[in-house]
N, C-alpha and C positions, 0 to 999 in steps of 0.2 A: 382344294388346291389354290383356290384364287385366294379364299381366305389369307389362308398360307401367309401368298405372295403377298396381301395386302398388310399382313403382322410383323410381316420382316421386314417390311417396310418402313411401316410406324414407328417399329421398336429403334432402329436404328436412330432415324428421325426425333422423336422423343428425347434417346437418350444422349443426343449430339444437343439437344436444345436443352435437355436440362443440366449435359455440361457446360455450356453455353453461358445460361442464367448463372450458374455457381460459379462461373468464372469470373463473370460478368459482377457480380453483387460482391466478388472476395479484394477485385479491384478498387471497386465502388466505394467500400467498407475501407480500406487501407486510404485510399485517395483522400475520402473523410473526413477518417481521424485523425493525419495528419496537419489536411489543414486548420480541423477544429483546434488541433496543439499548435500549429504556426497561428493563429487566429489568439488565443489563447493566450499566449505568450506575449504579443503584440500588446493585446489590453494589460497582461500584467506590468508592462514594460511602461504604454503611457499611464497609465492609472499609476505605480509608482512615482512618475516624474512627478505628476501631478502633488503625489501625498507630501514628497519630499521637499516641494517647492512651497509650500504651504508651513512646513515644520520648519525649514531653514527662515522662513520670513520672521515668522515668531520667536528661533531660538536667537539669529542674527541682530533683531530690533533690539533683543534685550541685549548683547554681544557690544553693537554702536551705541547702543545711550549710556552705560556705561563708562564706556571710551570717552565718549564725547564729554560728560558731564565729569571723568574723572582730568580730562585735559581742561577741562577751563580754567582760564587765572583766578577768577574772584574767589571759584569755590575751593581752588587750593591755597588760596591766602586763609580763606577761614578756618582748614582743615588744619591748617600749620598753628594754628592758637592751640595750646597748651592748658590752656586756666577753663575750666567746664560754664564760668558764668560768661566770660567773653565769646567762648566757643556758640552755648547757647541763642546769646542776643543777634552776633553777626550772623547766625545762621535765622533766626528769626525777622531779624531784619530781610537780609537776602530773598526768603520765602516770600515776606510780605512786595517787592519787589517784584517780583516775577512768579506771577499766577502762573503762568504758562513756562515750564521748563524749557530751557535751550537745550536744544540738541536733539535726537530723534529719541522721543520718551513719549509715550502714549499714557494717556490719562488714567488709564485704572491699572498700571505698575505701580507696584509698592518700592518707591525709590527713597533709598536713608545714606546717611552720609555718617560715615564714624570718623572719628579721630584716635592717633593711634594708640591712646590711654583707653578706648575704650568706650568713650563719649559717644552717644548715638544719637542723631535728629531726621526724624520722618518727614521727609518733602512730600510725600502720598503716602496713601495706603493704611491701614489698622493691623499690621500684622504684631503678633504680640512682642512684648519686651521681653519670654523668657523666649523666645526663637531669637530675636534678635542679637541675645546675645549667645547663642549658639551660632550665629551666623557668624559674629564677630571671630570665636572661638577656632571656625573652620578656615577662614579668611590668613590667620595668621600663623595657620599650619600646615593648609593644604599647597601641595606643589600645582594645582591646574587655576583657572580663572569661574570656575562652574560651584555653584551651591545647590543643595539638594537640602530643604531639613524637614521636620516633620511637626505639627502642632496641631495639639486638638484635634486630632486624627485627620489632616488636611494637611497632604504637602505641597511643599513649595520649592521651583524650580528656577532658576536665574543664575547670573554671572555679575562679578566684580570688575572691579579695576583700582591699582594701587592707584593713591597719590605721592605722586614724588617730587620735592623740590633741589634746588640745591644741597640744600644741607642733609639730605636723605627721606625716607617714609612718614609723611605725613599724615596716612589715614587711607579712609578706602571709600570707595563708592560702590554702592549692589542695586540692581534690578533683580527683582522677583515677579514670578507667576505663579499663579496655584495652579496646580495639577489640573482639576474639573475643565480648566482653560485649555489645556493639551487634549482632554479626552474630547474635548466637544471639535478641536479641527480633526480629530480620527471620524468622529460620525459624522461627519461633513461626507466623507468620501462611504457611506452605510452601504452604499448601493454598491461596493467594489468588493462584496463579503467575501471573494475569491483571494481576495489579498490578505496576508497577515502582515499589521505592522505594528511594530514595538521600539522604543524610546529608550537607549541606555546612558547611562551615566557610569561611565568605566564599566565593572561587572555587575551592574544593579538595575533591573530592568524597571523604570520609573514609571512608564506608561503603556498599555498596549489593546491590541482589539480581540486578541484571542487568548483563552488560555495558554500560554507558554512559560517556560523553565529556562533558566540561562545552560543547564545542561543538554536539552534540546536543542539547540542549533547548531550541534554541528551533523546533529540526523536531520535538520530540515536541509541544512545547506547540501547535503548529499543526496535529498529524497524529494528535492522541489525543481518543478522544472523553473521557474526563474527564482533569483538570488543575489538580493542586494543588501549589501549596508554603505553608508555615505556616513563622512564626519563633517558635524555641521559646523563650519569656519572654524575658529581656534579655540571652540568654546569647549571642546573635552567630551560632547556627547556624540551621539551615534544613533543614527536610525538605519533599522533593520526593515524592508520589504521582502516578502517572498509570496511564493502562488506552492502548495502541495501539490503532486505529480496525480494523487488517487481523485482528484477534480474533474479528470475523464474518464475514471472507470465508470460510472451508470451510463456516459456515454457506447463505451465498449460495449459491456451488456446488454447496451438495447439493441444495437447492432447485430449483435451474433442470436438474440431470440429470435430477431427480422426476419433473419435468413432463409429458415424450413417456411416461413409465413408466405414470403415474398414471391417465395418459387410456387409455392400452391396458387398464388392469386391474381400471378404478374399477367400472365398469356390474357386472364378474360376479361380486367380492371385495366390492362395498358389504354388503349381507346378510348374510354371512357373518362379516364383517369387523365387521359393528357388533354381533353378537352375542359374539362371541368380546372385545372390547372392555367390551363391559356384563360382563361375566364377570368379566374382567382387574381393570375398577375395583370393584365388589365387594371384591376379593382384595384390593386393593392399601390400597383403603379402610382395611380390617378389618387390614391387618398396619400401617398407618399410624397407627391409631389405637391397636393395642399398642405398636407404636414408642415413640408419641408420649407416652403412659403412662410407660412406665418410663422415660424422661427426666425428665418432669416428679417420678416419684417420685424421681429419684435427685438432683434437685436440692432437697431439703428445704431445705437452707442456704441461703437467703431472701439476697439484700443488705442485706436490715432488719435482721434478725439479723446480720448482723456486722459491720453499721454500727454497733449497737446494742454488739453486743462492744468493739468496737474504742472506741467511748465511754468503755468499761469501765475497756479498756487503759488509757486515758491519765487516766483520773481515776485511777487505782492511781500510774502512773507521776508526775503532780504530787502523790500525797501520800508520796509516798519512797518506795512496796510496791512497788519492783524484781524481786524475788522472787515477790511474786503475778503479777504485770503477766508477766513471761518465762512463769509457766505457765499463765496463761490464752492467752497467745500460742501455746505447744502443744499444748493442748487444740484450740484453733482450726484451728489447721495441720493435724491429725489429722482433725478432722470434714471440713477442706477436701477433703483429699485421698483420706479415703473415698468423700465424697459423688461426686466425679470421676473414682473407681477405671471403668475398665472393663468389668471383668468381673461377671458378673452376680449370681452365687453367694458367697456367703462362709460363714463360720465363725460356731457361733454362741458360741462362746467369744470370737472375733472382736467381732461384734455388741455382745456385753458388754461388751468393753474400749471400744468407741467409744461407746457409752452412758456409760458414767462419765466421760469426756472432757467429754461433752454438758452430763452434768449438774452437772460441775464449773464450767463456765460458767454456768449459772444458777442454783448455790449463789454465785454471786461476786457474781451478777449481782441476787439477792434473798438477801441474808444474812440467815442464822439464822431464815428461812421455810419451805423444803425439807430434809428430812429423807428420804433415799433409800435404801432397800434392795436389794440384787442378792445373790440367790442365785445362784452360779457353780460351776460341776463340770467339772474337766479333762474329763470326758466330751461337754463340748460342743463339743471341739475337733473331733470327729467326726462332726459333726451340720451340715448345710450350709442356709440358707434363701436365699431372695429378698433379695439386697441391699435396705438400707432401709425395713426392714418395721417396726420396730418405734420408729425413735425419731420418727417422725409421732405414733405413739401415747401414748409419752412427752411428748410436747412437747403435746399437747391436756391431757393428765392434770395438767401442775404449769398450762399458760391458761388450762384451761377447769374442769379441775378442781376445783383448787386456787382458780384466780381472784383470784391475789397474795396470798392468808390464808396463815399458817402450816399446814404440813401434810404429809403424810408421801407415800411414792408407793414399791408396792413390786413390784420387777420378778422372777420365778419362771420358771423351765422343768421340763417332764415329759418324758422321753424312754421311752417305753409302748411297745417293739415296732417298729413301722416308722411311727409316729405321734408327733411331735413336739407340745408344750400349750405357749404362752406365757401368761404371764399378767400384764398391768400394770394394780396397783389403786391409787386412791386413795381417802383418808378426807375430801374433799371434800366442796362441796356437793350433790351426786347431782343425780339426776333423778327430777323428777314418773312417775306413770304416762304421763302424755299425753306428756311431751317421750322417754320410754325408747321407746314405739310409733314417734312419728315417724323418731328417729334408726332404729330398727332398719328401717324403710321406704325411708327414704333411702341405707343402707348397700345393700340391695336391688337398686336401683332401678339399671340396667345401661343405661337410654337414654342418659343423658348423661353427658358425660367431662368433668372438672371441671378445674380447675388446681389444683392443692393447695397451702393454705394453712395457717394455724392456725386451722381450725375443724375439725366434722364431717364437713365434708367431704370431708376430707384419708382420714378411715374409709370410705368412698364408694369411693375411689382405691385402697388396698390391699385392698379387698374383691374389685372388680374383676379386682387386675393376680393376687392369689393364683388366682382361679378361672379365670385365663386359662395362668399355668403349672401349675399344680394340679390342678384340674380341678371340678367340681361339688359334691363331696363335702368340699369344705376350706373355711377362710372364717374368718371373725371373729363372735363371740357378746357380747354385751355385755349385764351386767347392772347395774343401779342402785336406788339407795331415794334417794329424799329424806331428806337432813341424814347419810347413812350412805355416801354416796360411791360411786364408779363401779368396775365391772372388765372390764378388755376381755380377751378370750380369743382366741389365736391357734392354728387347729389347723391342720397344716401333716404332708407326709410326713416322713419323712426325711430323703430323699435325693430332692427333688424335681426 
């Protein structure tokens, strides 16, 4: 009898707790995979913007040099010659004139100038003479401003621009790219393999990442959960994004095998399972947030900064500084491609050299206000630090330092043993008593993880990330006077 009472009991019990669970996991499961689909869609949505921002730069450049090169006067004076040896010479001449094309034309376009006889002269590029004049061919029949042709099994992608004067059509201007150039900005984006995108040219699909058919899209456009096409400016082509819907089924599937699993194993693995979990997120936490750190430091190069550069650029380049304008463009290039280096460690004779890149940029960028010193010794080729340690530090010294006055900023190393000393000072405004406490409090101060910008707290961030690969005993010192200027100290191993 007790039995009994004790089975009707259970059973009820049981069977309320394993409606319970199945209720419980059918929610669970639903709640999910929706947002794994809102999640989903989201990345399809930026990862498009992204592709399409990338494709429009490329089909647009060729779109404005065109334009640009088919409105200049000189070259539509040349274009308007008639006779193929005059046409020839002025466009030979002109060439020899100007190494570097006016107008937005990057140096490995194949940019040719026809006249409207026919005459063709290559300002770039080796694309052949029977495309050429297949080019010509298309230019004077087709209704859009877009070329497509095909050579030596390599095609080629670009847009024209008439020339026109008074008296009517004087010739034409084209910008080409090869194809191989489009496919390699699609594997730029390799890692987005969820996305399918494809490049047409009216109904001729020119480039793409995944097997596709022009008669397929209108079952992707029906059968994908996102779906895009953009036309790029007026240039007649068309890029196609999309994500397929069946990208969450092995999602689904794994979900519903869970199920029967779940309910067997949840009652005796809960306990266990959510201890070993609070453990897991701790860990995952704390290596997330160093992650999350040295990216943040390794992107110091701001977009404002080199929006701000690139300003630079072109006011040098409208007052004739060619010369300047090319090297602050690899000074640029350099910081880019540090800041985006990989690996973690570098050189600090390394270090040095992309500091003087830096601050050649912001002697450009504030003339005859910064005055820089760098002590440099071949021995620092053997000396390895934390990528980006130092030009955060630099880059506070001539803002914050300095504070746009004229003023000096001077960069040192000590290599002592198995203990590395940086040292970057300036003869700036300093710091109060009160403002030296605070900063040094804040440098301290390890609760919260900041984004690093051009302030203080950019010192916050490498204070941190050095005592996380370093350890306790390393760190940054910073000393100041009012009206006597700042020095920050970087003490570091060796060979950390």
């Amino acid at each position: 009898m007790k039995k009994t009472r004790i089975t009707k009991n259970i059973i009820p019990g049981m069977t309320l707790l394993s409606i319970f669970l199945v209720l419980l996991w059918v929610i669970f499961y639903y709640l999910t995979v929706n947002m794994i689909r809102k999640n989903m869609y989201l990345q399809a949505e930026t990862g498009s913007e992204a592709i399409i921002s990338a494709m429009e730069e490329e089909l647009l450049s060729l779109e404005n040099g065109a334009f640009e090169l088919g409105h200049n006067a000189e070259i539509s004076a040349i274009l308007s010659l008639q006779d193929t040896l005059p046409f020839y010479d002025a466009l030979a001449a002109f060439h020899l004139e100007n190494p570097i094309l006016p107008g937005n034309v990057r140096r490995d376009d194949n940019v040719i100038l026809f006249g409207e006889n026919g005459d063709f002269y290559r300002l770039q590029g080796t694309i052949s003479n029977t495309t050429l004049k297949r080019c010509y061919h298309l230019m004077k029949t087709s209704g859009n401003k877009t070329l497509t042709v095909v050579s030596n099994g390599n095609t080629y992608i670009g847009s024209y621009e008439a020339v026109t004067l008074p008296g009517g059509r004087c010739g034409y201007v084209s910008l080409l790219t090869d194809k191989p150039r489009m496919d390699l900005i699609l594997n730029t984006f390799h890692d987005l393999d969820y996305l399918g995108v494809a490049l047409f040219s009216g109904d001729r699909i020119l480039c793409a990442n995944k097997d596709i058919r022009t008669e397929d899209l209108s079952r992707l456009k029906a059968a994908s959960v996102f779906y895009r096409e953009k036309d790029i400016g007026l240039s007649g082509y068309r890029l196609i994004v999309y994500c397929e819907q069946s990208i969450s089924k092995p999602l689904s599937d794994y979900f519903r095998l869970a199920l029967p699993i779940t309910i067997l194993i949840l009652i005796t693995a809960v306990l266990g399972f959510t201890r070993y979990q609070s453990r897991q997120i701790v860990k995952e936490t704390e290596l997330e947030k160093e992650r999350t750190l040295t990216t943040l430091l390794k992107k110091q190069i701001s977009a404002h900064f080199t929006v701000n550069t690139l300003n630079v650029v072109r006011s040098l380049v409208s007052k004739g500084e060619e010369n300047s304008a090319m090297m602050i463009c690899d000074e640029l290039s350099t910081l880019l491609r540090y800041a985006n280096a990989g690996e973690e460690n570098i050189s600090l004779l390394e270090e040095f050299y992309v500091l003087e890149q830096y601050i050649g940029i912001m002697q450009t960028r504030y003339p005859g206000k910064i005055e820089c010193f760098l002590d440099e010794d071949d021995t620092f080729a053997e000396v390895f630090i934390p990528r980006m340690l130092i030009q955060p530090i630099v880059e506070n010294a001539i803002l914050h330092g300095l504070g746009g006055n004229r003023g000096k900023i001077r960069i040192t190393a000590k290599v002592q043993g198995e203990m590395v000393t940086i040292c970057v000072e300036d003869n700036g405004r300093g710091l109060t008593e009160e403002e030296l406490m605070e900063l040094r409090l804040r440098i301290e101060n390890e609760d919260t993880l900041t984004a690093p910008g051009l302030s203080h707290i950019a010192l916050q961030n490498i204070q941190r990330r050095i005592r996380m690969v370093c350890g306790k005993g390393f760190g940054l010192t910073v000393l100041s006077e009012l009206g006597k200027g700042t020095r920050v100290y970087v003490a570091l191993p060796k060979c950390p």
